[in-house]
Chimera marker file (.cmm) of the C-alpha trace (Angstrom):
<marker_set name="trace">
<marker id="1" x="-96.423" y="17.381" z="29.523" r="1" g="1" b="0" radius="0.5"/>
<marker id="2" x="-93.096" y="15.576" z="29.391" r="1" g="1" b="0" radius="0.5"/>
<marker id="3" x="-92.575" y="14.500" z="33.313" r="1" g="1" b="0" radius="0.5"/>
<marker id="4" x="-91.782" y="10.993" z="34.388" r="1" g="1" b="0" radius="0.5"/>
<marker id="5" x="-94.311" y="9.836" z="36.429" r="1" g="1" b="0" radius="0.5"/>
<marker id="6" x="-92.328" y="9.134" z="39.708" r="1" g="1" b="0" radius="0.5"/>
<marker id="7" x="-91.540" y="12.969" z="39.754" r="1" g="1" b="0" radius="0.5"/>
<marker id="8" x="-94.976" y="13.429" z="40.728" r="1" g="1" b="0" radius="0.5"/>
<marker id="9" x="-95.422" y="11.056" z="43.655" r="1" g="1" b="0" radius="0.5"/>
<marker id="10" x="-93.741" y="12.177" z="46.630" r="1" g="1" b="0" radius="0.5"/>
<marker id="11" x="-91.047" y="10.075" z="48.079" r="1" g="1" b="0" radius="0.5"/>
<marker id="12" x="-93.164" y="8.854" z="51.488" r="1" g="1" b="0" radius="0.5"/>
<marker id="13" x="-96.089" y="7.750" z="49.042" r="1" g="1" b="0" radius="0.5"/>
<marker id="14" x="-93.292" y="5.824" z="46.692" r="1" g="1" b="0" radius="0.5"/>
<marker id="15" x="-91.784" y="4.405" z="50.552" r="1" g="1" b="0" radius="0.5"/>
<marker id="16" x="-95.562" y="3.250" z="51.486" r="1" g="1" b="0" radius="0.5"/>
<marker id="17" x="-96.220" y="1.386" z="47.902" r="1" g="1" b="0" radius="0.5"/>
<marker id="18" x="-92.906" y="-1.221" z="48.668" r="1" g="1" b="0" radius="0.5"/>
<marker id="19" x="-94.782" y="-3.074" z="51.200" r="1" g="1" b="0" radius="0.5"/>
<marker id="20" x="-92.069" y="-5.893" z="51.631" r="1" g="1" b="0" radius="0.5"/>
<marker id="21" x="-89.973" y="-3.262" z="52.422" r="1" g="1" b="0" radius="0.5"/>
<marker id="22" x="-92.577" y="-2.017" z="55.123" r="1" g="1" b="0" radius="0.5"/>
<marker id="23" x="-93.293" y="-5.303" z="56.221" r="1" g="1" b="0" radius="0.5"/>
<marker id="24" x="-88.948" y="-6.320" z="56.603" r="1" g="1" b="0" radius="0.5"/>
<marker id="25" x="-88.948" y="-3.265" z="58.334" r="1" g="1" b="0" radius="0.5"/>
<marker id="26" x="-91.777" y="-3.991" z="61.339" r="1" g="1" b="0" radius="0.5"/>
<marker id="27" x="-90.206" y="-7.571" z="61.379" r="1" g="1" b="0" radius="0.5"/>
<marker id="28" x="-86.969" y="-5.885" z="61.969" r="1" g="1" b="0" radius="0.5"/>
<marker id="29" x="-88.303" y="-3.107" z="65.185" r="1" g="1" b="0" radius="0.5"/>
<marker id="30" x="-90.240" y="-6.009" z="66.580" r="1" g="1" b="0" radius="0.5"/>
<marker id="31" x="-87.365" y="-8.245" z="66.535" r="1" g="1" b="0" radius="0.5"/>
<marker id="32" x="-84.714" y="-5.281" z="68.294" r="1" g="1" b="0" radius="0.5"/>
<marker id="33" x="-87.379" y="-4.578" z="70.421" r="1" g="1" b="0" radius="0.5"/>
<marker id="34" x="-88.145" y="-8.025" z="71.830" r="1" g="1" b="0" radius="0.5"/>
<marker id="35" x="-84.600" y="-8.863" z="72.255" r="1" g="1" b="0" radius="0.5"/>
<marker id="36" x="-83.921" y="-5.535" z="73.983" r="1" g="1" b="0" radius="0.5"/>
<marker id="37" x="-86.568" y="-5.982" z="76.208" r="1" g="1" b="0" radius="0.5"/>
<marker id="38" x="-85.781" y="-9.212" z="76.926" r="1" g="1" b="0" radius="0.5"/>
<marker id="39" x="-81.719" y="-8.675" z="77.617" r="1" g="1" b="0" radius="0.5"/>
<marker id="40" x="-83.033" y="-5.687" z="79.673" r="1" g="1" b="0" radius="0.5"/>
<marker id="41" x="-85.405" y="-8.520" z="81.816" r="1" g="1" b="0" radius="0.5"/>
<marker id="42" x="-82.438" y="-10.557" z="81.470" r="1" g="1" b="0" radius="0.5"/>
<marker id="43" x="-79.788" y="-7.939" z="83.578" r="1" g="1" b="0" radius="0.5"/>
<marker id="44" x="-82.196" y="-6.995" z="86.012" r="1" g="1" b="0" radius="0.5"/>
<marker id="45" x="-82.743" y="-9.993" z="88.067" r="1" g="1" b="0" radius="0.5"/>
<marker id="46" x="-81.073" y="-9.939" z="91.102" r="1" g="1" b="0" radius="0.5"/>
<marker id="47" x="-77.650" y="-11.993" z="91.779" r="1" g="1" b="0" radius="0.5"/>
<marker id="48" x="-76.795" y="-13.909" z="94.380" r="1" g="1" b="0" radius="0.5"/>
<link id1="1" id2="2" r="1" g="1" b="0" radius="0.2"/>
<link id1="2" id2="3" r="1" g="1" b="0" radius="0.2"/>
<link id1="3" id2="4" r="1" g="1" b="0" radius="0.2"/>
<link id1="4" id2="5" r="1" g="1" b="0" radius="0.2"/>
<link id1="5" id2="6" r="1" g="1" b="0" radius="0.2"/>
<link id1="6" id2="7" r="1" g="1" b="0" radius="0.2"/>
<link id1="7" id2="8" r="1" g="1" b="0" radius="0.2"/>
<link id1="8" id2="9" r="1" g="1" b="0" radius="0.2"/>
<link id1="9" id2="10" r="1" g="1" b="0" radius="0.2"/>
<link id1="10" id2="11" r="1" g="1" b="0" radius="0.2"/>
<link id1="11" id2="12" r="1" g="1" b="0" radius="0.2"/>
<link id1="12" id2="13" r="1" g="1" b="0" radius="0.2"/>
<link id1="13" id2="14" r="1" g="1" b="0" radius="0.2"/>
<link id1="14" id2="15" r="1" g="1" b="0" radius="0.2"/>
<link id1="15" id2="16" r="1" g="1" b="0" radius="0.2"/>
<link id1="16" id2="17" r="1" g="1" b="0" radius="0.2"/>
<link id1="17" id2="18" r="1" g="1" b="0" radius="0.2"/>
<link id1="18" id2="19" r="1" g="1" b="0" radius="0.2"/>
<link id1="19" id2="20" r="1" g="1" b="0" radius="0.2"/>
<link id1="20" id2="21" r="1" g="1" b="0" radius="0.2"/>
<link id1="21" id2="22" r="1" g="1" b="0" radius="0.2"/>
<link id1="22" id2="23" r="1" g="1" b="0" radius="0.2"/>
<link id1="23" id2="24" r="1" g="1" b="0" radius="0.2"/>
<link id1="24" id2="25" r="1" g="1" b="0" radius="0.2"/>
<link id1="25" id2="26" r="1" g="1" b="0" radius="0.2"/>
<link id1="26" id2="27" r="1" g="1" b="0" radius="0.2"/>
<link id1="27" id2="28" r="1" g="1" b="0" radius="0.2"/>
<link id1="28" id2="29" r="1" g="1" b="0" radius="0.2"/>
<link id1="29" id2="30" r="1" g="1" b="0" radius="0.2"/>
<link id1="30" id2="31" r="1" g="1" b="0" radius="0.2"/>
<link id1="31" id2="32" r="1" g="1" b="0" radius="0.2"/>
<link id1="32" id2="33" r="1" g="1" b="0" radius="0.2"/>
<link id1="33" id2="34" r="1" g="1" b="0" radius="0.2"/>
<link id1="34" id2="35" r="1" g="1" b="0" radius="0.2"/>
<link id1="35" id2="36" r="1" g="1" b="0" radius="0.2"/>
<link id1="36" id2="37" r="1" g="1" b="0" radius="0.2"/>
<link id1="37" id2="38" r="1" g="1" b="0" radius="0.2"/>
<link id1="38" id2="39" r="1" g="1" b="0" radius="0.2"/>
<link id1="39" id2="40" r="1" g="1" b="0" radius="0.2"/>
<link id1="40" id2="41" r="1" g="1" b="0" radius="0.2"/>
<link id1="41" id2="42" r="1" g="1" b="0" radius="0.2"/>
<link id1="42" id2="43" r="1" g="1" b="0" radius="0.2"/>
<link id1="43" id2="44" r="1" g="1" b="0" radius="0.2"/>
<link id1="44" id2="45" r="1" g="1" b="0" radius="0.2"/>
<link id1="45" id2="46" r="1" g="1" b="0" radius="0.2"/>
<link id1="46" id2="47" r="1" g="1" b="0" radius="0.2"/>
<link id1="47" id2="48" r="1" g="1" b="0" radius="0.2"/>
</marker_set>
């Protein structure tokens, strides 16, 4: 059998293995998501 080896693993399992990747990529949702949250907090307080 001739194939290259990263024929056979499928692209999700090749995605999972980079786990700086992963772990750049849960700093990254955490970070839009805390400053969304907060900037939403932030325009709903009442004015005067």
């Amino acid at each position: 059998m001739s194939t290259s080896q990263s024929e056979d693993i499928p692209m999700m399992q090749r995605l999972y293995n980079r786990i700086w990747l992963l772990a750049a990529a849960a700093m990254l949702f955490f970070l839009v998501v805390y400053v969304g949250w907060g900037a939403m907090d932030i325009l709903s307080l009442p004015t005067r």
